[in-house]
C-alpha positions in Angstrom: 108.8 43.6 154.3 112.2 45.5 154.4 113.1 49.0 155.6 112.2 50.9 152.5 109.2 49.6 151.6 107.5 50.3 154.9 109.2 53.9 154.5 107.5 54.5 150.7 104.0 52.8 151.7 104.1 55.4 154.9 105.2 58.2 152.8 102.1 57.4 150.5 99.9 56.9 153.1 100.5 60.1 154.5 100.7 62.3 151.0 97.0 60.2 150.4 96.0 61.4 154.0 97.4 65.1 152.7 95.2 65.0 150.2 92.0 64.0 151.6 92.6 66.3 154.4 93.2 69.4 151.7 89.7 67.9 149.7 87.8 68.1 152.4 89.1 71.6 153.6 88.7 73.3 150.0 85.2 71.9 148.9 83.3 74.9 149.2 85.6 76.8 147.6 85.7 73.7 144.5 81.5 73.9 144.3 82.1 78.3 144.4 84.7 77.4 141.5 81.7 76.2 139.5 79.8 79.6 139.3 80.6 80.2 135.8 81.7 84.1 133.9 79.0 85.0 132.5 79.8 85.8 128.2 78.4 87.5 125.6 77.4 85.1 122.9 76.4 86.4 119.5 72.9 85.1 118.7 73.5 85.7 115.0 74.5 82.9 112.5 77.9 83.8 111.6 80.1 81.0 110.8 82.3 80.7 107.4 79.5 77.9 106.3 76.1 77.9 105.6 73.7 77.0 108.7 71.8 73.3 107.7 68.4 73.1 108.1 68.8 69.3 109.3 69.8 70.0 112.6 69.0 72.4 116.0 71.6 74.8 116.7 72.2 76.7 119.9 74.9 78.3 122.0 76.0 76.5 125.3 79.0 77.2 127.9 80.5 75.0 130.0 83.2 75.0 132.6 86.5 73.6 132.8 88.5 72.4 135.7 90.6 76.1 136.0 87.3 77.7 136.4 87.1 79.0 132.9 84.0 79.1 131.1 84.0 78.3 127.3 81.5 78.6 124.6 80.2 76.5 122.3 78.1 75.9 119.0 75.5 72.8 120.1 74.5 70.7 116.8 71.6 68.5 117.5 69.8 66.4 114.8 66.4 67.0 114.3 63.8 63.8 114.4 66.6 62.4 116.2 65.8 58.7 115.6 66.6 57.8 119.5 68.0 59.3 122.6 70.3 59.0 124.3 72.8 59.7 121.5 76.2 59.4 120.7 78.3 63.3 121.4 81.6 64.0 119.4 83.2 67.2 121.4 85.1 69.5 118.4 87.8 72.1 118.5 90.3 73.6 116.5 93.0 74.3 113.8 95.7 75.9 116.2 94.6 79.7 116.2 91.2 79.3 114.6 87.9 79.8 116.0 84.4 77.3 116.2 82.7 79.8 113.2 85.6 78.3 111.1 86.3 75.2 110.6 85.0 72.9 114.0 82.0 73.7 113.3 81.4 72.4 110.2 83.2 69.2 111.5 80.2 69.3 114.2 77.6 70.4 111.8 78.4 67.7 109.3 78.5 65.0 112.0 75.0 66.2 113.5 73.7 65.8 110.2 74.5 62.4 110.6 72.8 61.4 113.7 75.5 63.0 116.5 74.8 65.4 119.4 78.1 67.7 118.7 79.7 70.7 120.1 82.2 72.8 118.4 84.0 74.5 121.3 86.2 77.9 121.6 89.8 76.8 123.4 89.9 78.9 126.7 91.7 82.4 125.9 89.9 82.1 122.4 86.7 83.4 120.6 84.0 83.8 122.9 85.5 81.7 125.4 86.5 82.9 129.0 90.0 83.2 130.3 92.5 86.0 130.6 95.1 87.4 128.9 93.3 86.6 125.6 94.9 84.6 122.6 96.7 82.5 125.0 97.6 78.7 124.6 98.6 76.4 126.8 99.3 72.4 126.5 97.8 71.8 129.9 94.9 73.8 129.7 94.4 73.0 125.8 94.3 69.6 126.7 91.8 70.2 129.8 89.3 71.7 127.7 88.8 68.4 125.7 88.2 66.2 129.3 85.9 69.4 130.4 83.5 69.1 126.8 83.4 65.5 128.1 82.4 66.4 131.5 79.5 68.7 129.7 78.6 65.8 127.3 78.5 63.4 130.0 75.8 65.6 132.4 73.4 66.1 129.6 70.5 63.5 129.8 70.2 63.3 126.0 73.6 62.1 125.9 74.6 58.5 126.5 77.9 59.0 128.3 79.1 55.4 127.6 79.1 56.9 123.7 81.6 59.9 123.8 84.0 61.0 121.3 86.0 63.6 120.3 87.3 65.3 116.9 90.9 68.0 117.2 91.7 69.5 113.9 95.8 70.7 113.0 97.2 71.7 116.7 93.9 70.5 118.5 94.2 66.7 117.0 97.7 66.6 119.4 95.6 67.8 122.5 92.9 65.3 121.5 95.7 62.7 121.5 96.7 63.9 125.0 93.2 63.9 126.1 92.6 60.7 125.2 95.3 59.1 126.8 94.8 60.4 129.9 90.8 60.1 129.9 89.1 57.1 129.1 86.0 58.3 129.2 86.6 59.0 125.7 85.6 56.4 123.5 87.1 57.5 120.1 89.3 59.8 119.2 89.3 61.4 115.4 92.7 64.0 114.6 92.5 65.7 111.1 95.5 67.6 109.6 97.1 66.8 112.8 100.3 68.9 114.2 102.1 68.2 117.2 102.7 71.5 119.1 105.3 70.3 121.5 107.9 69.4 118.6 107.0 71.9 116.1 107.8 74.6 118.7 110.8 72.7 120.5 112.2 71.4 117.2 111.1 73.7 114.0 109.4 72.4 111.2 111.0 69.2 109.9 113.2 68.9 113.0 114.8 71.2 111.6 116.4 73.2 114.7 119.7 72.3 116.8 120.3 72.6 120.9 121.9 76.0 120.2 119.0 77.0 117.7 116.5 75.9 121.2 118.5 77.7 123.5 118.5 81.1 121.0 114.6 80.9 121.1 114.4 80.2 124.2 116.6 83.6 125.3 114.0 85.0 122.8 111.1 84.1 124.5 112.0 84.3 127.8 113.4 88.3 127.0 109.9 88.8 125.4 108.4 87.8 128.9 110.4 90.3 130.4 108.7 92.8 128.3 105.4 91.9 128.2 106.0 92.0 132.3 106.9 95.7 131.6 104.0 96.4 129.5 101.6 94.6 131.2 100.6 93.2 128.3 101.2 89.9 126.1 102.6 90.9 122.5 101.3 88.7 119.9 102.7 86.7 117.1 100.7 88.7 113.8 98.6 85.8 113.2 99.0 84.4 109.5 101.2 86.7 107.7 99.8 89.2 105.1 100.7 90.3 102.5 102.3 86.8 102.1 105.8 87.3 100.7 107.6 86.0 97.2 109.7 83.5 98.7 106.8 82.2 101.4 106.7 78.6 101.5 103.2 76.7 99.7 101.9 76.1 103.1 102.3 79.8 104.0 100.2 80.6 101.2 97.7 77.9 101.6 97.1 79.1 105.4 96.6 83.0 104.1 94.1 81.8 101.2 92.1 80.4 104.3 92.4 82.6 107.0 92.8 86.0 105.3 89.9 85.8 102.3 86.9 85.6 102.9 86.9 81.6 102.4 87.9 81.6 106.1 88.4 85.1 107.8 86.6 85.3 110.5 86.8 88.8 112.8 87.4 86.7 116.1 89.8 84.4 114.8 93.8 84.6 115.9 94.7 83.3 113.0 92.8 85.9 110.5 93.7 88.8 112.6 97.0 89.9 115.4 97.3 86.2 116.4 98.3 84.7 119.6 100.8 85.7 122.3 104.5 85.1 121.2 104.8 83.2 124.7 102.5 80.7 124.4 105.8 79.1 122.7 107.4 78.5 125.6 105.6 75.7 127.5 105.6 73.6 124.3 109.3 73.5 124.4 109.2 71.6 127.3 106.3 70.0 127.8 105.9 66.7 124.9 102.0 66.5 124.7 102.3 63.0 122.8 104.5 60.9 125.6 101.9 59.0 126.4 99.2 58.0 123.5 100.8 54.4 123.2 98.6 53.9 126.1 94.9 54.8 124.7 93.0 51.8 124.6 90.3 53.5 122.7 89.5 53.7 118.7 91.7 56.3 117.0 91.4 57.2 113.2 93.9 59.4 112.3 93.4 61.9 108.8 95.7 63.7 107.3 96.7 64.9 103.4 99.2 63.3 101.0 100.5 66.6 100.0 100.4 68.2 103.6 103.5 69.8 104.9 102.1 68.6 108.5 102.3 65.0 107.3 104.8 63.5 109.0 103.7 64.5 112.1 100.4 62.0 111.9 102.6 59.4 110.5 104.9 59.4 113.4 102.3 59.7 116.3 100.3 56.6 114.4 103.6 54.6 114.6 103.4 55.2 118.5 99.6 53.8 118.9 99.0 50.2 120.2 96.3 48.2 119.7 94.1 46.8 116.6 91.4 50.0 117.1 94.0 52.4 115.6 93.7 53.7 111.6 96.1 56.0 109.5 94.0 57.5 106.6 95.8 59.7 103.9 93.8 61.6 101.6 95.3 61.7 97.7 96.3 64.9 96.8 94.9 66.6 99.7 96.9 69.5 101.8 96.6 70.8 105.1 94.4 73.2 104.6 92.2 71.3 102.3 90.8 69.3 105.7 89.7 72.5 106.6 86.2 73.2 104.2 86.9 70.8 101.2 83.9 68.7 101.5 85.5 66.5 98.0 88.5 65.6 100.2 87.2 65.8 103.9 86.1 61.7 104.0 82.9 62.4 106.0 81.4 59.3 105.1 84.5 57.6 106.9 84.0 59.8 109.9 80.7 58.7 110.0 81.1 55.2 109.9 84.4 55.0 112.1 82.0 57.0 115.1 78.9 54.6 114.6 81.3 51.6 115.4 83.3 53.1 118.0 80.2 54.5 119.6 77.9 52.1 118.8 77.7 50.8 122.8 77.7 48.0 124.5 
């Protein structure tokens, strides 16, 4: 064994050692870490869907691994044939809330024999976490693994039998989770963006190194002021009144999350938006690096006339394996995944978590 390698396995002996020692030294603190905030959860039905009278509904938080306690909409179906069952974990579009439209991914798929859970993101809704309307990729991502580590404690739950379902900027942090959490069984994105290269490249790539380096002087003179004003100034949310020379998908996100198809008065989207910052870590931080190594099922949704199309079609090119499925909907835009239950292929949802979760 030559000089180095003795050098690198005592280096990693002693960082293991490190981190034993620092495990052992903070585990009260860890089980304190736990104790989760307290929230005010609105008891009231007030989603942008009707309730279904085919499955038990109830509010639940959970904790992730920053300490933050998020809430969620629990969908259970009544008469379930058997338990334990199969759990899909839900969140998103980018900016939106579970009254919008997670939950009526989660509601749908409860319907159809699924424990579900439509989560607020940390920073959002009646989720936990300070400064509000905040996003991070990290912590984004975490809130997926820490659904699963909710899912998994339940005892109507079979934790063998986990999936999870991100709509628009929360089917990139599913992606993310998935690769790096194989407890996770299947993995479903719909209307899929990838948040990393929208915000680090523009839409349709369009941005140079000198267009980056501009936004990022931008940004970075923003944080300088919100520093000043303690406080985090926030991006406006979809714009209203949209104007003439708006692109369709502009228009198609107000006619969601500014009528009242989709408003919803906790949403970032339908009101002042979220912080102009929460650009920044995107820029350098590519969520997608490393789903060519998820080993588990992936269906992939998005629609033929989406302007966020290409960004399903060139994550799906990245997947391995024989378990992974492009679907394109005819026709369909972004927002139509959203509450069009004529172009939302809930039947192939259905069928896609059955065999995925279907257990050993």
């Amino acid at each position: 064994m030559n000089t180095m390698k003795i050098q690198t396995i005592a280096f990693l002996t002693c960082l293991t050692f490190t981190n034993v020692m620092a495990s052992g030294i903070t585990t009260v603190k860890n089980i304190k870490s736990t104790t989760m905030d307290t929230l005010e959860l609105t008891q009231e039905w007030d989603k942008t869907f009707p309730q279904s009278d085919k499955v038990e509904h109830s509010k639940i938080t959970f904790h992730n691994r920053y300490g933050i306690t998020l809430a969620a909409d629990l969908y259970k179906p009544k008469n379930a044939a058997q338990e334990p069952l199969a759990a899909i974990a839900v969140s998103g579009p980018y900016g939106a809330v579970k009254e919008q439209v997670s939950g009526r991914y989660a509601q749908t798929l409860a319907e159809r024999g699924f424990l579900t859970i439509a989560f607020d993101p940390s920073f959002y809704g009646e989720s936990g976490g300070m400064p509000r309307s905040l996003t991070s990729p990290e912590i984004s991502t975490e809130d997926f693994s820490a659904a699963v580590d909710y899912l998994t404690t339940r005892d109507d739950v079979d934790p063998e039998r986990i999936g999870i379902l991100g709509i628009c900027g929360w089917g990139g942090f599913a992606l993310n989770a998935a690769a790096n959490d194989p407890r996770i069984k299947a993995t479903v994105t719909s209307t899929m963006y990838d948040m990393s290269r929208v915000n680090a490249n523009g839409y349709f790539d369009a941005m140079s190194v000198d267009d980056r380096y501009k936004l990022r002087k931008q940004l970075n003179a923003q944080r300088t002021e919100d520093y000043r004003n303690s406080s985090y100034e926030l991006n406006g949310g979809v714009v209203d009144p949209v104007p003439e020379d708006a692109p369709l998908f502009v228009r198609q996100y107000h006619d969601y999350y500014k009528t009242a198809r989709g408003y919803h008065r906790r949403s970032p989207n339908s009101n002042k938006g979220i912080s102009k910052t929460s650009s920044l870590p995107f820029i350098n931080m590519p969520i997608l690096s490393y789903i060519g190594e998820i080993r588990s099922a992936v269906l992939m949704i998005h629609g033929a006339e989406a302007h966020s199309r290409y960004f399903s079609e060139d994550a799906y090119k990245r997947l391995t394996g024989d378990n992974k499925e492009l679907l394109i909907i005819p026709g369909a835009n972004h927002v139509d995944l959203y509450d069009n239950l004529n172009v939302i292929p809930f039947d192939k949802l259905d069928r896609f978590f059955k065999e995925a979760l279907k257990g050993k």
